[in-house]
BAMIKE-707674 format. One line per 8 residues: number of its first residue (from 1); for each residue x, y, z of N, C-alpha, C. Coordinates in steps of 0.05 Angstrom, whole numbers, plus 5000, padded with zeros to 4 digits. Layout:
BEGIN
NUM = X/Y/Z/X/Y/Z/X/Y/Z ~ ...
! end
This chain:
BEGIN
1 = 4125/6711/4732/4096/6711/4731/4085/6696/4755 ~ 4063/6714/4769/4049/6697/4792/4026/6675/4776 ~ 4026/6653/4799/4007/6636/4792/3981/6636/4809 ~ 3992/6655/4831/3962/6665/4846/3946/6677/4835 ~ 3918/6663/4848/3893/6672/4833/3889/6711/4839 ~ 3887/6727/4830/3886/6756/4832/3855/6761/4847 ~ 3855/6775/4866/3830/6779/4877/3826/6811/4896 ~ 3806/6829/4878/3801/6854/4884/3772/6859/4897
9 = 3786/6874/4915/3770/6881/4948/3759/6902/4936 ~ 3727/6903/4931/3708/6937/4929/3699/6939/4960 ~ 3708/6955/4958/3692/6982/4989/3679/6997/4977 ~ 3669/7010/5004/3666/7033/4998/3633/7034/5027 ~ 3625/7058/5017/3597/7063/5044/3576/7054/5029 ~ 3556/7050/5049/3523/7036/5029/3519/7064/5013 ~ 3509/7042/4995/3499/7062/4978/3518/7079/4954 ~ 3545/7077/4953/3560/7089/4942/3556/7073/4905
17 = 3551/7053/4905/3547/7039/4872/3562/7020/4865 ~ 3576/7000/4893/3595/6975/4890/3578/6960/4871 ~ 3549/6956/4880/3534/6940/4864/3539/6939/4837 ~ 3524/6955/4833/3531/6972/4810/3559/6964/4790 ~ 3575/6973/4797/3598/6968/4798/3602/6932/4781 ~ 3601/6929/4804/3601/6903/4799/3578/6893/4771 ~ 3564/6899/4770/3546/6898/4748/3560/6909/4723 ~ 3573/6923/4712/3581/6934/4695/3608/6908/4686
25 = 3622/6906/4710/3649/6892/4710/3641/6868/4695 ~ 3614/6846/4706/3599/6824/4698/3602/6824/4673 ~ 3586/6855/4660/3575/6847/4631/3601/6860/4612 ~ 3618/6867/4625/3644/6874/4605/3665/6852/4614 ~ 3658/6825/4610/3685/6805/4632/3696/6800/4606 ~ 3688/6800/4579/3700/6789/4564/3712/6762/4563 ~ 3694/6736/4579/3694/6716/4569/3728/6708/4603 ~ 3727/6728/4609/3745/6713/4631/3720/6709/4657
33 = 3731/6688/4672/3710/6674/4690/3709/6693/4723 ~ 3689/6702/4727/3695/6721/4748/3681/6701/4775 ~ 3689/6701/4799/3671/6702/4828/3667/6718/4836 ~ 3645/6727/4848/3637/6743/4864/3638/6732/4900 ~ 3655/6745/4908/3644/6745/4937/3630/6770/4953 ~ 3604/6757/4963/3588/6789/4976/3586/6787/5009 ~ 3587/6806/5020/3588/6808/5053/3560/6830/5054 ~ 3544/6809/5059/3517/6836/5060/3516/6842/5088
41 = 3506/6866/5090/3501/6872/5124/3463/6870/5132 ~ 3468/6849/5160/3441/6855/5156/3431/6825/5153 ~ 3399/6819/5151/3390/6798/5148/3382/6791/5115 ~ 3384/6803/5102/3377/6793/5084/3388/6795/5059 ~ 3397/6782/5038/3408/6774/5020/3414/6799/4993 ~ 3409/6817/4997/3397/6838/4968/3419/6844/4959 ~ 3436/6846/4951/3465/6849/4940/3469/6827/4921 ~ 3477/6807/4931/3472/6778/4916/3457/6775/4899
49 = 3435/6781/4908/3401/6775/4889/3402/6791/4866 ~ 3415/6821/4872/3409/6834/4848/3435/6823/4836 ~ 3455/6816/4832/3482/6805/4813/3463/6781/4803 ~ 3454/6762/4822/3441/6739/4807/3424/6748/4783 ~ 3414/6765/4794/3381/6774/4776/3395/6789/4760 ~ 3412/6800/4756/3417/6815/4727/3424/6805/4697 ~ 3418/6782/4697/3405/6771/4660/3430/6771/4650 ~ 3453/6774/4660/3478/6769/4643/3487/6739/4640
57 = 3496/6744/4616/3494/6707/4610/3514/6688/4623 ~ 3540/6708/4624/3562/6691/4647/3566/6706/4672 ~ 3529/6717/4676/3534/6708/4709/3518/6693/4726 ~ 3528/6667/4725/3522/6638/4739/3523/6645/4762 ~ 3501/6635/4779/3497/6634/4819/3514/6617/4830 ~ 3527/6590/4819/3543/6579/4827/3573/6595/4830 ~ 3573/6628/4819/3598/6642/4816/3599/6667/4835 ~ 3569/6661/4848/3564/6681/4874/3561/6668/4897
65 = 3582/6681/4913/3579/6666/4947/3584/6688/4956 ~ 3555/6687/4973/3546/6710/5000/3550/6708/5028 ~ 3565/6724/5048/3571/6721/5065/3550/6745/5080 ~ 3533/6725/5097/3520/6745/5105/3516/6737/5138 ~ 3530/6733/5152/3544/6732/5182/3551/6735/5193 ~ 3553/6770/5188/3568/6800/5201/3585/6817/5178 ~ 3598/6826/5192/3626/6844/5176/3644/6817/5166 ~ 3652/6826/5145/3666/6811/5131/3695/6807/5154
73 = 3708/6839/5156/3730/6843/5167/3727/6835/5196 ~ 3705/6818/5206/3703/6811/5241/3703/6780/5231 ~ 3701/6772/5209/3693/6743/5209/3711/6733/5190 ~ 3744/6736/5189/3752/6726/5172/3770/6701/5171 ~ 3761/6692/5190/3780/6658/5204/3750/6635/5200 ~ 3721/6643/5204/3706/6635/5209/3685/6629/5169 ~ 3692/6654/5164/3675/6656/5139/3690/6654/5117 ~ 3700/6679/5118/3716/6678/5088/3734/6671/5080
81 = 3754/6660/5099/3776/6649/5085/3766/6615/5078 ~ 3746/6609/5095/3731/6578/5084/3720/6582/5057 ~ 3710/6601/5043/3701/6608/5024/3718/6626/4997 ~ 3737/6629/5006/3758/6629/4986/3774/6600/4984 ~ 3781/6592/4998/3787/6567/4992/3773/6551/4980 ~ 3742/6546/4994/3729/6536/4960/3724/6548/4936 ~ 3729/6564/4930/3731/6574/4900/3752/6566/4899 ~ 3784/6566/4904/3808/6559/4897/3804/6527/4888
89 = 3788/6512/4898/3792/6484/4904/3775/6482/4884 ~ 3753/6486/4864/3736/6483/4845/3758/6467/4822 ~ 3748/6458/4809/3756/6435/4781/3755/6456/4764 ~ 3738/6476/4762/3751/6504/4747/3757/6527/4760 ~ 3782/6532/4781/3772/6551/4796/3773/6585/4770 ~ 3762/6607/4784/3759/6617/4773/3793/6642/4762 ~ 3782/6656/4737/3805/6678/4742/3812/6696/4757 ~ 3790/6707/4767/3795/6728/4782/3767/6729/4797
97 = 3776/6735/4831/3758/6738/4848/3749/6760/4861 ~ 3728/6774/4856/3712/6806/4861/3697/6793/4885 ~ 3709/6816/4914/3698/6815/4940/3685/6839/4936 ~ 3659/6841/4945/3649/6862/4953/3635/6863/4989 ~ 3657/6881/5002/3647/6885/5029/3622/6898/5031 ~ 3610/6896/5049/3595/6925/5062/3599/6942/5068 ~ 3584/6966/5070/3596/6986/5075/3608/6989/5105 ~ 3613/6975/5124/3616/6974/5150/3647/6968/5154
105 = 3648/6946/5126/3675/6932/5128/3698/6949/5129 ~ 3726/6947/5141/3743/6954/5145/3763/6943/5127 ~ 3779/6941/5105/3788/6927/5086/3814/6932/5098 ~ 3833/6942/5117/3850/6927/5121/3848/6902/5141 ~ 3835/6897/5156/3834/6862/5162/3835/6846/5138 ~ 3814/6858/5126/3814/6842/5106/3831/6832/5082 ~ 3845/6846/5076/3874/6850/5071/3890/6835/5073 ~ 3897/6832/5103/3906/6829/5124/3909/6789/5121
113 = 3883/6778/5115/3879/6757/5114/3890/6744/5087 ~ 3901/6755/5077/3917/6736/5054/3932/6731/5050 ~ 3948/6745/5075/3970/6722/5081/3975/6710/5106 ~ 3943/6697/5107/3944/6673/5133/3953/6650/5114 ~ 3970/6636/5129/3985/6606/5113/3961/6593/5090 ~ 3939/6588/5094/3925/6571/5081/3915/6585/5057 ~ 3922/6612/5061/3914/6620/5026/3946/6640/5010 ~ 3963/6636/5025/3976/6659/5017/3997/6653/4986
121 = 3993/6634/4993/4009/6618/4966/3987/6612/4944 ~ 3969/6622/4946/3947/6618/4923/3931/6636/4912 ~ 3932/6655/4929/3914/6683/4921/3930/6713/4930 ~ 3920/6726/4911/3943/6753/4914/3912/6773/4910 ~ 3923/6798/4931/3901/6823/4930/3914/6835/4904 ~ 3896/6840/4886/3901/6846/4858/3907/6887/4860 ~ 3880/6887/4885/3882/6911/4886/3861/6916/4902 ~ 3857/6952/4911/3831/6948/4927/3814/6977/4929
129 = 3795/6976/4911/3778/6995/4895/3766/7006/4915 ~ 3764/7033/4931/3741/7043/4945/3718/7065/4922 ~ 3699/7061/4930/3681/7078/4909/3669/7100/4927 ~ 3660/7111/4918/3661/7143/4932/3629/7158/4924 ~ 3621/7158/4940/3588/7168/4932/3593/7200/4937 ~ 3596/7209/4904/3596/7232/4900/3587/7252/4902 ~ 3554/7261/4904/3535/7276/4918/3537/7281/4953 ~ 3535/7254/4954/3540/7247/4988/3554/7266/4996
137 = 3589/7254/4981/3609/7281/4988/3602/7302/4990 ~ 3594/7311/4972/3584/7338/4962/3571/7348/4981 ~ 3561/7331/4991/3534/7354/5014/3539/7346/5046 ~ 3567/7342/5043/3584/7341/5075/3591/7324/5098 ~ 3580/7303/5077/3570/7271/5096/3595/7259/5107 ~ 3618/7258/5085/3643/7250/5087/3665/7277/5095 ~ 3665/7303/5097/3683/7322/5093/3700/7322/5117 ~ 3729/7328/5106/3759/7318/5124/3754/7341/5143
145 = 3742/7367/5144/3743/7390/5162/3721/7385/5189 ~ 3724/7378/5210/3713/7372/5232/3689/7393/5237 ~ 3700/7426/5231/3682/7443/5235/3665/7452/5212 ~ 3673/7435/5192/3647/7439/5163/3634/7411/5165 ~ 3646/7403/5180/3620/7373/5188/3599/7381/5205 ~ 3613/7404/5227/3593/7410/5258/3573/7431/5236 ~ 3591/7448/5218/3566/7468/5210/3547/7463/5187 ~ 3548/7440/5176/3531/7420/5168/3513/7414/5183
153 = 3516/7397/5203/3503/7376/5221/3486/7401/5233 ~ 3487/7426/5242/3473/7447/5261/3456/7455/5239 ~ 3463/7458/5204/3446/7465/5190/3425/7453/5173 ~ 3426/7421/5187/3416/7403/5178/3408/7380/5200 ~ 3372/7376/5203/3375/7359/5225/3379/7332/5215 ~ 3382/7323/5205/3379/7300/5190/3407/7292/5205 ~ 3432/7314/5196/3474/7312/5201/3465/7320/5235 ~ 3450/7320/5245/3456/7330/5275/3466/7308/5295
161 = 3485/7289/5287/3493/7266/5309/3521/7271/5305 ~ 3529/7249/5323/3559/7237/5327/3558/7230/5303 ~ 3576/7220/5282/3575/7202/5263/3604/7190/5265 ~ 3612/7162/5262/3639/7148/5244/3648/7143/5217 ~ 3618/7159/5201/3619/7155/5181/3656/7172/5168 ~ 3660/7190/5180/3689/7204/5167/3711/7174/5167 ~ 3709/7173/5196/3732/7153/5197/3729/7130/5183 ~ 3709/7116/5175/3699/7086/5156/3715/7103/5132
169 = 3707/7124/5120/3716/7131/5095/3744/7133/5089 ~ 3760/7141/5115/3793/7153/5123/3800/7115/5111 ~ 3783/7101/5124/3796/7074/5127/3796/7062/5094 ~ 3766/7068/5084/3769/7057/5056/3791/7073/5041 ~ 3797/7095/5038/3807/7109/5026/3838/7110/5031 ~ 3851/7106/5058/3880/7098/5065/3896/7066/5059 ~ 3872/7052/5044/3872/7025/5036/3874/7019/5009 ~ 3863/7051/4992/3852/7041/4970/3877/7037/4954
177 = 3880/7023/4925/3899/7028/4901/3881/7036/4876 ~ 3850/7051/4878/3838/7062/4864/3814/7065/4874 ~ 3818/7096/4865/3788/7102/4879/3766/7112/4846 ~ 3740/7099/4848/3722/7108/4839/3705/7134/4851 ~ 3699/7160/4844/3682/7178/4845/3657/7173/4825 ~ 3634/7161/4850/3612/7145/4825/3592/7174/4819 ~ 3575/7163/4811/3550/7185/4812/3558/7208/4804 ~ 3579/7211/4782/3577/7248/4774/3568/7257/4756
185 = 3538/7242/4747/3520/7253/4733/3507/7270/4754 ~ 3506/7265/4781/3499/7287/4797/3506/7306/4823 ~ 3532/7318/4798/3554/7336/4812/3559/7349/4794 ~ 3567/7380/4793/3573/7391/4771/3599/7382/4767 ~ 3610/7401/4746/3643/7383/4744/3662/7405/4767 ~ 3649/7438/4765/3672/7441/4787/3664/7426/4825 ~ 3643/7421/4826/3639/7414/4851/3657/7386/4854 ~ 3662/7370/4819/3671/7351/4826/3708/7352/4827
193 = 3713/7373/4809/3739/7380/4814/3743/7380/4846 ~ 3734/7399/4865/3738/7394/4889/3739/7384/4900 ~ 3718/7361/4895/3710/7331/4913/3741/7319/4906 ~ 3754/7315/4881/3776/7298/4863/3803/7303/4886 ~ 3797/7331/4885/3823/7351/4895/3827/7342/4924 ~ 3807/7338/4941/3803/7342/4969/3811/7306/4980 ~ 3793/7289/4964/3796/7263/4970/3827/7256/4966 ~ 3833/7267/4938/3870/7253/4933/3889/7267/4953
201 = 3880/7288/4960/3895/7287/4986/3899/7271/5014 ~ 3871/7256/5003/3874/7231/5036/3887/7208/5025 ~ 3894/7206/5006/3908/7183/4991/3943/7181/4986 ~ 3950/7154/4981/3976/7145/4994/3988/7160/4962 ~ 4002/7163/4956/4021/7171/4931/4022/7147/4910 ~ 4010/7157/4882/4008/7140/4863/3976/7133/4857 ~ 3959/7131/4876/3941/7128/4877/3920/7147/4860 ~ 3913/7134/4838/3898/7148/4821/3862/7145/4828
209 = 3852/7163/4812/3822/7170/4819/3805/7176/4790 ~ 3783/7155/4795/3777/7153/4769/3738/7168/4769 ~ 3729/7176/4746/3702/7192/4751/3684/7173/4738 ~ 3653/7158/4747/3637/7138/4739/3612/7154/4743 ~ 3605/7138/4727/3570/7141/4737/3562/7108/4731 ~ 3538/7111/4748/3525/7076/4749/3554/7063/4750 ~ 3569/7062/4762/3589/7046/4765/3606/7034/4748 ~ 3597/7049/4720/3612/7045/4698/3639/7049/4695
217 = 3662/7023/4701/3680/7030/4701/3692/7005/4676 ~ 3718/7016/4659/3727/6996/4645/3744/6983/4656 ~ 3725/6944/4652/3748/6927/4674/3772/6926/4669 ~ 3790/6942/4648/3816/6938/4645/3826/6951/4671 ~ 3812/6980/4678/3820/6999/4690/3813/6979/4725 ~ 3795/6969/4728/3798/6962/4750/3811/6931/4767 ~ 3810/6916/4737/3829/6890/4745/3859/6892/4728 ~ 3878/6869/4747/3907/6876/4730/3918/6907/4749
225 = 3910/6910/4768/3933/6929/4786/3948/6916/4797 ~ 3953/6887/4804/3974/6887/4802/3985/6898/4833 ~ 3982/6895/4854/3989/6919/4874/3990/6891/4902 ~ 3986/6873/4898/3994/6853/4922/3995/6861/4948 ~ 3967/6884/4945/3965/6887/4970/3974/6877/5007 ~ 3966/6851/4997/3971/6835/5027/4003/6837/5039 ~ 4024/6844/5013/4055/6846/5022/4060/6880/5029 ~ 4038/6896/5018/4043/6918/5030/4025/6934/5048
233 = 4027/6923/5073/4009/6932/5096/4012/6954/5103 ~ 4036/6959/5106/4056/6978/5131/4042/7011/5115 ~ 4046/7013/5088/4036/7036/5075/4008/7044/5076 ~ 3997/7020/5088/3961/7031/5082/3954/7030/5119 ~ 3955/7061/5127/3946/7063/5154/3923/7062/5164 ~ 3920/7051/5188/3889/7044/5201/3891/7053/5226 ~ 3866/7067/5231/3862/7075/5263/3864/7043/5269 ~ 3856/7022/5261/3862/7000/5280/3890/6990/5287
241 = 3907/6998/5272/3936/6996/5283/3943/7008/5308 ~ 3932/7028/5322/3932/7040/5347/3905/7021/5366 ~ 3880/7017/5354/3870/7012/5376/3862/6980/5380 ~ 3868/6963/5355/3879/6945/5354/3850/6922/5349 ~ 3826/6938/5347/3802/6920/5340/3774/6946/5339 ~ 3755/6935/5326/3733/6961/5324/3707/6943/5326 ~ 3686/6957/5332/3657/6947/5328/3638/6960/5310 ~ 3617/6951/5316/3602/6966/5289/3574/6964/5312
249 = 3574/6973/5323/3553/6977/5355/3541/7009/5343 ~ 3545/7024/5330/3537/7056/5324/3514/7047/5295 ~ 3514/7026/5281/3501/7015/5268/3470/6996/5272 ~ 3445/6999/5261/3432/6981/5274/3416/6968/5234 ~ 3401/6942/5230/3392/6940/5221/3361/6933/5216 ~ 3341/6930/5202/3325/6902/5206/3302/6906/5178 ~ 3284/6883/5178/3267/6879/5153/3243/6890/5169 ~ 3234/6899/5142/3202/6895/5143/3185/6891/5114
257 = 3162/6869/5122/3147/6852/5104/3132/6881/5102 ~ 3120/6880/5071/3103/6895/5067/3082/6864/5051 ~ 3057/6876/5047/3041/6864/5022/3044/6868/4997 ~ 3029/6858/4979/3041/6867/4954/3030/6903/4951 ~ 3037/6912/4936/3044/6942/4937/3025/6944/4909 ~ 3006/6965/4905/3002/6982/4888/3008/6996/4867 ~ 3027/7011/4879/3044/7036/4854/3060/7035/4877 ~ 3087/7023/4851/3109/7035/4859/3123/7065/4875
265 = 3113/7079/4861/3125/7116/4867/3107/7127/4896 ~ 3086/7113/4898/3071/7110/4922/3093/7102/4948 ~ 3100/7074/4940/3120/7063/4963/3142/7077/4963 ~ 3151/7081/4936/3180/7107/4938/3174/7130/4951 ~ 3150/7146/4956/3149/7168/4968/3142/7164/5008 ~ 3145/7138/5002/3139/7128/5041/3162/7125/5043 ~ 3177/7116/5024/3205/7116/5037/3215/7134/5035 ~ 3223/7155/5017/3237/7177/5026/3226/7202/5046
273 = 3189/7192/5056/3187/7212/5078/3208/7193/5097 ~ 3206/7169/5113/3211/7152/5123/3249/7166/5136 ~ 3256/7160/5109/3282/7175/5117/3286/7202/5124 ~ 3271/7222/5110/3270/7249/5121/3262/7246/5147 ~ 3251/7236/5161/3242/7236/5190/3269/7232/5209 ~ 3277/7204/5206/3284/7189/5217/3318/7186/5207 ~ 3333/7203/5189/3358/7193/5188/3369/7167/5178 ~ 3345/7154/5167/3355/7131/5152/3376/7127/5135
281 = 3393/7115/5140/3414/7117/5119/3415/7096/5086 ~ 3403/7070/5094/3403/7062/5062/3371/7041/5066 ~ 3355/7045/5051/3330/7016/5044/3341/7006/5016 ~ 3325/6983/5021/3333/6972/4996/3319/6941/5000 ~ 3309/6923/4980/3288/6909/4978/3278/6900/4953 ~ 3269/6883/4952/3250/6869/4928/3223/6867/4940 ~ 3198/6870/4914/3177/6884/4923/3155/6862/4898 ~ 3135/6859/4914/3117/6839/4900/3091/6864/4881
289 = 3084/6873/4858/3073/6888/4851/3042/6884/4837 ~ 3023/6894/4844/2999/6883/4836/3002/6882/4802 ~ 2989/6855/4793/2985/6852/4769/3018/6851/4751 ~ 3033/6847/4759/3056/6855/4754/3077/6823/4751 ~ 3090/6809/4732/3095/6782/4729/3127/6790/4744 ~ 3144/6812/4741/3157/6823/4745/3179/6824/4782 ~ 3194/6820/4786/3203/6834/4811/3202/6860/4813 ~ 3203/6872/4833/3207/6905/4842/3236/6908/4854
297 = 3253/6920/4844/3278/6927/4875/3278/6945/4873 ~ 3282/6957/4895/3274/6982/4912/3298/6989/4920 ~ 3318/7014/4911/3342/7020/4931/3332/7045/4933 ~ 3346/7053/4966/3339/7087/4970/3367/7093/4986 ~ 3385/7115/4982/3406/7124/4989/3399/7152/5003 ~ 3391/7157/5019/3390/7175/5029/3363/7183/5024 ~ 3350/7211/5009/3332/7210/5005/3315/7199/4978 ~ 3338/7182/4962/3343/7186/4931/3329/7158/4938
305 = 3307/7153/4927/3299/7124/4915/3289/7117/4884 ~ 3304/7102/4890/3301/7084/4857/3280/7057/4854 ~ 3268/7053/4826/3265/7028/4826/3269/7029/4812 ~ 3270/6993/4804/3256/6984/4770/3255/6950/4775 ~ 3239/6943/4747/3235/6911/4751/3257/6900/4748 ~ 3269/6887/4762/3300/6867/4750/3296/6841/4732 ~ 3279/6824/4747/3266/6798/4734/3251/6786/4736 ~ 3237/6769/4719/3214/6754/4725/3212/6742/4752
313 = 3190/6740/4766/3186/6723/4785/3190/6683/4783 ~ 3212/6671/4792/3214/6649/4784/3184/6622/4794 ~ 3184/6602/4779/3162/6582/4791/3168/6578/4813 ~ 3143/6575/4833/3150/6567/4854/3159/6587/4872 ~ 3164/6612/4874/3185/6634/4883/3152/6654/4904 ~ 3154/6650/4925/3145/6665/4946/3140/6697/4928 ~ 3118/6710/4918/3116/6735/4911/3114/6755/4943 ~ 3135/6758/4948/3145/6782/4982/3143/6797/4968
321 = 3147/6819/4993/3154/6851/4989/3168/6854/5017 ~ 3190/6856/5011/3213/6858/5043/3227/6871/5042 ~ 3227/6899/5052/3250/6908/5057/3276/6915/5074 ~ 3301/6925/5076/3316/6922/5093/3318/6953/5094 ~ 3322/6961/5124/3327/6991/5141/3351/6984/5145 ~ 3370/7003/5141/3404/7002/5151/3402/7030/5165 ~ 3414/7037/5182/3426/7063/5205/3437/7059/5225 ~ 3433/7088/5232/3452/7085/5261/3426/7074/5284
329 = 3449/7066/5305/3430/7060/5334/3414/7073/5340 ~ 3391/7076/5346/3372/7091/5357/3355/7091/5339 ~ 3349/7076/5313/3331/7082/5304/3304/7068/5307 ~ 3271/7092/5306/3256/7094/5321/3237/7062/5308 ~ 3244/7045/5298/3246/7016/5294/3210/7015/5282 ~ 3195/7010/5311/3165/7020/5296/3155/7047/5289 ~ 3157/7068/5289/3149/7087/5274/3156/7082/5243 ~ 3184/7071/5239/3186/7069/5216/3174/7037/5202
337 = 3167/7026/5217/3153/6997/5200/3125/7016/5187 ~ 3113/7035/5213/3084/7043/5210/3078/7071/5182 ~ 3113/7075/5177/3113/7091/5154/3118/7080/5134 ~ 3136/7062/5133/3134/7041/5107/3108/7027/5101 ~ 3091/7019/5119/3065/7005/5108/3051/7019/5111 ~ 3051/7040/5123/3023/7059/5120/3009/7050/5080 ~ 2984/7066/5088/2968/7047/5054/2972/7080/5046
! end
């Protein structure tokens, strides 16, 4: 029997339902003590906020630590291995420790880092869950065929760039020891048979694939693999084993303040023109609402935006409305502040 603490790596691309995910895991812990570690990309905190804000009764903020100071997998001598060590070092440390990267992150570094001397005798990769945004698939964003990507991208201006998005996915997916296919409340089932069929072919042998929606997965199924990742490197291949380091320079982020907002579905429909224009790839935000005691969070995955209230506004608590733009480089930075606040 190990006495290392067990600790499972979620990937996966923005927007795919780690959150999520993780939300479900929270309120099914059954009384075992979970950490959360989050790597947000970007300036501002919204990953974190919404685990805090979700009203579950054992999930304490003192059990969430946010790393928000790049890529997880560029900063892991500097950030996170200081921050797994303090959870190890706690007077209760916890049972089991849930990382959730960004979507940028590269999970073999990260991996990679647990068996640097100072944690390797104490913490074991339990396992390492990529989730899979199922529609996405579906409509060619991720597809392994180079020339059903190009005849996508020509039939769609939105797909008309370079993208890395294939290879981020090759990476989550040659890493994983389970993959979630989220979102197949909106996939039929044979589109998702395909999607099942096509993905387990990029996967290492043994590697099972499981079907969610809202990220509903049972934590038996995702903790307790058991798979000690960090002793088996050699089997989970990375374009970075040939080129021996990567950047995230094809990526750009940033906020923008709005006022307090009106009607909701108002600001939902500025953002998904916003992205139809412009190729946006994820918003997402908490939103101050007229007459409203309430928070707003705002996610948009493409053209798909969501809200709803998460929680009361606390005493004392700044009523903002801020949101975060994630994409690629080039994006047209003020046009899109002047479409988000347009009235």
């Amino acid at each position: 029997m190990t006495t290392r603490t067990p600790a499972t790596v979620i990937t996966g691309f923005l927007g795919a339902g780690k959150t999520s995910l993780i939300r479900h895991l929270l309120a099914n812990a059954n009384g075992r003590r979970l950490a959360l570690v989050i790597n947000e990309f970007g300036e501002l905190g919204i990953d974190a906020e919404i685990v805090k804000g979700c009203g579950i009764e054992d999930c304490v903020e003192e059990d969430v630590l946010e790393l928000a100071n790049g890529c997880i997998c560029c900063t892991v001598a500097d950030d996170f291995l200081p921050t797994i060590e303090t959870l190890l070092d706690r007077d209760t440390p916890p049972d089991h420790i849930v990382i959730e990267t960004s979507g940028l992150a590269l999970p073999k570094p990260l991996v990679k880092a647990f068996g640097w001397p100072s944690v390797r005798t104490r913490v074991t990769v339990d396992g390492v869950v990529a989730v899979v945004d199922a529609p996405a698939y579906a409509a060619g964003l991720f597809a392994a065929d180079p020339a059903a990507v190009q005849a996508e991208r020509e039939a769609d201006e939105a797909l008309d760039h370079e993208s890395p998005l294939e290879e981020l996915l090759e990476e989550q997916l040659a890493c994983a020891d389970l993959v979630v296919l989220n979102k197949a409340d909106l996939v039929d089932e044979a589109e998702m048979r395909r999607i099942g069929a096509e993905i387990g072919s990029m996967l290492r042998p043994a590697v099972k694939r499981v079907v969610a929606r809202e990220g509903a997965v049972d934590p038996a199924v995702l903790l307790g693999l058991e798979a000690a990742a960090e002793d088996d490197l050699d089997s989970r291949p990375s374009h970075l084993d040939e080129e021996g380091e990567h950047d995230h320079d094809d990526f750009t982020t940033f906020s923008v303040e709005l006022g307090v907002v009106d009607c909701p579905d108002t600001l939902a429909a500025r953002i998904a023109r916003a992205v139809a224009a412009h190729g946006i790839l994820r918003v997402k935000g908490f939103v101050a609402v007229t007459g409203k005691d309430m928070r707003l969070l705002v996610q948009g995955v493409g053209e798909r935006v969501r809200h709803y209230y998460d929680r009361e506004w606390r005493a004392g608590e700044a009523r903002r409305s801020r949101l975060v733009v994630i994409g690629e480089t080039g994006l047209d930075e003020p046009r899109i502040r002047e479409m988000l606040r347009a009235g």
